[in-house]
N, C-alpha and C positions, 0 to 999 in steps of 0.2 A: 677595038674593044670586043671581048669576047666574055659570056656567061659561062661559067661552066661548072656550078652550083647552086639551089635556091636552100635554103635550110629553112627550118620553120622554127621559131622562136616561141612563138606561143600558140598551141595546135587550137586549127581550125580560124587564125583571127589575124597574124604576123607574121609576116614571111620576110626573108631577106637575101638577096643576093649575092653571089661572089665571083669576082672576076677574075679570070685567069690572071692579073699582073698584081694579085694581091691573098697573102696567106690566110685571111679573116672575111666573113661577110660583114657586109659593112656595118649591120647594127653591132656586130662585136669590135668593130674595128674604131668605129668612132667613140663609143665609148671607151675603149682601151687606150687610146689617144687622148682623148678630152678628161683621163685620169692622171696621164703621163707628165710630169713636171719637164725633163727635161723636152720633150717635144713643145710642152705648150711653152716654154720661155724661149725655143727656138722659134715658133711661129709670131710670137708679140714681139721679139726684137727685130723679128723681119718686117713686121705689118704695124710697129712703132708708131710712125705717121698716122696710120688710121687709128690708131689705140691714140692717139693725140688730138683726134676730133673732138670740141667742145661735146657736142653728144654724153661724148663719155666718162664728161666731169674731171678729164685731171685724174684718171685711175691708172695706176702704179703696173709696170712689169707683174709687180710681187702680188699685189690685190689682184690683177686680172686672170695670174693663174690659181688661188685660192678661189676665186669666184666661179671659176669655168669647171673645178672641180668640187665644187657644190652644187652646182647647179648640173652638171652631168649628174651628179648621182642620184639629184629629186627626179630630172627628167626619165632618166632609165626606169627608175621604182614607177613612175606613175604611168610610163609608155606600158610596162608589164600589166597593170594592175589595170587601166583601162583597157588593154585589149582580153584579158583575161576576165572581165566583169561583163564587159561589154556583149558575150556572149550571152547570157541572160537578161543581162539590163539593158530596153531600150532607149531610154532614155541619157545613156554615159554608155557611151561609144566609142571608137577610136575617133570617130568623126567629128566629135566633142573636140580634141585637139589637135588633128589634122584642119588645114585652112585649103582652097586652090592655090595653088603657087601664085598667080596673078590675080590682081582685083580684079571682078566683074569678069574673070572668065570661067564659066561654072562647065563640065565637060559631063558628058553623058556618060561616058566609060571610059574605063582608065586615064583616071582625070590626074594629071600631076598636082600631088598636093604638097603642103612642106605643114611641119612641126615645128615648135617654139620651145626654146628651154623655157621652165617655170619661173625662175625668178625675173624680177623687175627688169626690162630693158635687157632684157638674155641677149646675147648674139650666136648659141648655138641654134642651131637646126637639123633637123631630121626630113630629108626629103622624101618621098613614097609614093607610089601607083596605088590610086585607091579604086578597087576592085565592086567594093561592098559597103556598106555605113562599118561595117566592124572588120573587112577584111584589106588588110595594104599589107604592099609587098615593096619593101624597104630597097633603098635602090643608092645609099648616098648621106653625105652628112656632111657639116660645115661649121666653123667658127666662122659666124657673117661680121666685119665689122663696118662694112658699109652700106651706104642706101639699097643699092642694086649690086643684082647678082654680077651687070656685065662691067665692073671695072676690074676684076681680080680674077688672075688666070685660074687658084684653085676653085672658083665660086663658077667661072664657065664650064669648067670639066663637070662640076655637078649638075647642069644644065643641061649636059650631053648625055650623063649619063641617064639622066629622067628621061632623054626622050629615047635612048638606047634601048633603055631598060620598057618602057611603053611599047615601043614597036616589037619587043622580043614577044612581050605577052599576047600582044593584040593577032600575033602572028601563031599565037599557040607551039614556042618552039622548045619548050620543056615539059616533057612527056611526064614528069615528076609533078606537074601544078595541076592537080586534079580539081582546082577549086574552081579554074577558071571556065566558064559556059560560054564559049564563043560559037555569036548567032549568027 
């Protein structure tokens, strides 16, 4: 796995990364996806069985891709508009809706966090390096439709890449992230 772009999304607050085996950073990339009909009925008739967990009420092929691309679109408008707000307001921050990836494990710096689509019971997510209360550098993204990250092979590659993506920064190896003050 190789870095070999950071792009900034929304200056001074959002950043996001691009890996060399992918034409998009990821925050365009997931969204670009998680808009795409034909990707997202190819990914729910692969992951059918877990689209079939009581969880998820008996929700249709057809509802889960109208859902996934509603809720991609509130999610994107409100990721922009809090990080973009959040730059004067402290109190609505990105950190408002970024979570730590894991319960009870709160990190000092560059703490892996993930993001929640807005609607009810969402199963997208946004994962990210949070730098700052209002600075993350986007690293990954996911239709979750299970408990945990580790039953599902594209939900482990995001796991790697948070921490890929943590040790790049922590290591200060992109001469472009002038954000980051490593002590």
């Amino acid at each position: 796995m190789k870095i070999i772009n950071t792009f900034v999304i929304v200056k001074e607050s959002l950043f996001s990364v691009q890996y060399e085996t992918e034409n998009l950073n990821e925050f365009a990339k997931c969204f670009e996806l998680w808009n795409d009909p034909v990707y997202l009925r190819e990914f729910f008739e692969k992951n059918k069985e877990d689209l079939d967990n009581e969880f998820w009420k008996g929700i249709t092929i057809e509802e889960a891709i109208i859902k996934t691309r509603e809720d991609a679109s509130l999610f994107e408008e409100e990721l922009l508009y809090i990080a973009e707000t959040g730059k004067t307001e402290r109190l609505e921050t990105l950190s408002t809706l970024f979570e730590p990836l894991s319960k009870g494990i709160i990190e000092e710096n560059f703490e892996k966090d993930k993001a929640k689509g807005l609607k009810r019971r969402s199963w997208l997510r946004i994962y990210a390096i949070r730098i700052e209360a209002n600075l993350f550098v986007i690293c990954g993204g996911a239709i979750k439709l299970t408990a945990t990250m580790n039953e599902k092979p594209h939900l482990l590659l995001e796991l790697e890449k948070l921490e890929f993506t943590r040790n790049y920064l922590q290591n200060g190896e992109d001469e472009n992230l002038d954000f980051v003050e490593l002590k």
